[in-house]
C-alpha positions as a Markdown table, in Angstrom:
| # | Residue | x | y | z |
|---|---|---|---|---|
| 1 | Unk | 57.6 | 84.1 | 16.7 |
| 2 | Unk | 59.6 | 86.2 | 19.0 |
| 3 | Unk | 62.2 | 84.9 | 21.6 |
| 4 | Unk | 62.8 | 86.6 | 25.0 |
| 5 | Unk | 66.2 | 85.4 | 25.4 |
| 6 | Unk | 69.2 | 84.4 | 24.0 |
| 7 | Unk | 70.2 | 80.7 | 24.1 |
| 8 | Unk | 72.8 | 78.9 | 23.1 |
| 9 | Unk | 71.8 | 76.3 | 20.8 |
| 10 | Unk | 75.1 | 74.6 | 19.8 |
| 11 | Unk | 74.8 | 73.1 | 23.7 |
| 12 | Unk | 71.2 | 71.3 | 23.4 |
| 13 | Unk | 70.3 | 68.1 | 22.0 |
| 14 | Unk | 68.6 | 67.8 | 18.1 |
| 15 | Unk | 65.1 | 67.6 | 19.4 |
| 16 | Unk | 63.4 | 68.6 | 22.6 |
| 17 | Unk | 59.9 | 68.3 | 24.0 |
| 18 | Unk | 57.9 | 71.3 | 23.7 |
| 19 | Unk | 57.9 | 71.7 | 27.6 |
| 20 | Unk | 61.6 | 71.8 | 27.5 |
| 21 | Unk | 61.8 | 73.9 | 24.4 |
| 22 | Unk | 59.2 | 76.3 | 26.3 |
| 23 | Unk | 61.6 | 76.5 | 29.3 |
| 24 | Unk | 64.4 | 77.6 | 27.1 |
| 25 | Unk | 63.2 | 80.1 | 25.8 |
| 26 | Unk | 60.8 | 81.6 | 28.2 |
| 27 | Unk | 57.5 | 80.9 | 26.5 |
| 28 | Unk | 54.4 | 79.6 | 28.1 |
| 29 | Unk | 53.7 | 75.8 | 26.9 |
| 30 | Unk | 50.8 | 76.6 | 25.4 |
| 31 | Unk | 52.9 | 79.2 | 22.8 |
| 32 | Unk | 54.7 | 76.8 | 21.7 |
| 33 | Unk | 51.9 | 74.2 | 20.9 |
| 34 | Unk | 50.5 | 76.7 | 18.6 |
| 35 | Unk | 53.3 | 77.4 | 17.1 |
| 36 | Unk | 54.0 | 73.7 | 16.6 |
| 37 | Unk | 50.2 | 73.1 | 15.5 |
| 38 | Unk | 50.4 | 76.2 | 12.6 |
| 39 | Unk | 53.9 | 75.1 | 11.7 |
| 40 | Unk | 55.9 | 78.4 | 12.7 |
| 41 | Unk | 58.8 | 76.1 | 14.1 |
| 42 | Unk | 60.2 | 72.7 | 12.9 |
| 43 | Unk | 59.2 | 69.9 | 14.5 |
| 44 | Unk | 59.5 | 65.8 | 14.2 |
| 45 | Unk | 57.1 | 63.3 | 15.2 |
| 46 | Unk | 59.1 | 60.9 | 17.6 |
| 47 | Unk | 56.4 | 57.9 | 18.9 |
| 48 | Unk | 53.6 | 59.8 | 19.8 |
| 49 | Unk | 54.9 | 63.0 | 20.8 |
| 50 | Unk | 55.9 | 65.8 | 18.4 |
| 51 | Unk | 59.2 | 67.0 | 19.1 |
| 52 | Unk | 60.8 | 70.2 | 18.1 |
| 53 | Unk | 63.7 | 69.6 | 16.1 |
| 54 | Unk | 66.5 | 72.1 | 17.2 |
| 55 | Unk | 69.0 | 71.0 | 14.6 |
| 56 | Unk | 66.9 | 72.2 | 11.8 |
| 57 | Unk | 66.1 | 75.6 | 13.7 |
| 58 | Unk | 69.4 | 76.0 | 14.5 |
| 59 | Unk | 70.4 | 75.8 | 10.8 |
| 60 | Unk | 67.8 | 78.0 | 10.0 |
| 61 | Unk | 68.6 | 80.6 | 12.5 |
| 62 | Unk | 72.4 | 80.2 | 11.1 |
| 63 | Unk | 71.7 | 80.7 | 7.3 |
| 64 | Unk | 70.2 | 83.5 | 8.6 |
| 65 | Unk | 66.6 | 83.2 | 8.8 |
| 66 | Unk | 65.3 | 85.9 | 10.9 |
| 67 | Unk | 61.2 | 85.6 | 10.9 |
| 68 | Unk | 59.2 | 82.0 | 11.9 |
| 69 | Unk | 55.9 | 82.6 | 10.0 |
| 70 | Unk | 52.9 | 79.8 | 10.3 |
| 71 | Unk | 53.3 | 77.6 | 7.5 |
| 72 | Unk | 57.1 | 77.2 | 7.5 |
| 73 | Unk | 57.4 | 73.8 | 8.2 |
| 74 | Unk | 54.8 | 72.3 | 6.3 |
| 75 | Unk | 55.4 | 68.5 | 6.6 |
């Protein structure tokens, strides 16, 4: 997984909708459903809708993880 830009992460909420998380960071929505669905990101299960969880990304990306492979987040 590759971002296009920068963002700020300390400023957004712990989990956002994969629309939302698409906006961010300039992806097309359907990039970041596969993604989700092969596990390269983390993600959360909120009702029926499967959030991705930025806390746990951003903790990641903070401890210095650098590549987001599929199968990372294995549930």
């Amino acid at each position: 997984m590759e971002l296009d830009k920068k963002i700020n992460l300390v400023a957004i909420p712990p989990l956002l909708s994969q629309a939302r998380f698409a906006e961010m960071v300039g992806k097309e929505p359907k990039t970041i459903r596969s993604w989700v669905t092969t596990k390269a990101i983390p993600t959360v299960k909120v009702g029926g809708s499967r959030m991705v969880n930025i806390e746990m990304l951003k903790n990641d990306l903070e401890g210095g993880k650098k590549a987001f492979l599929a199968g990372d987040y294995d549930d």
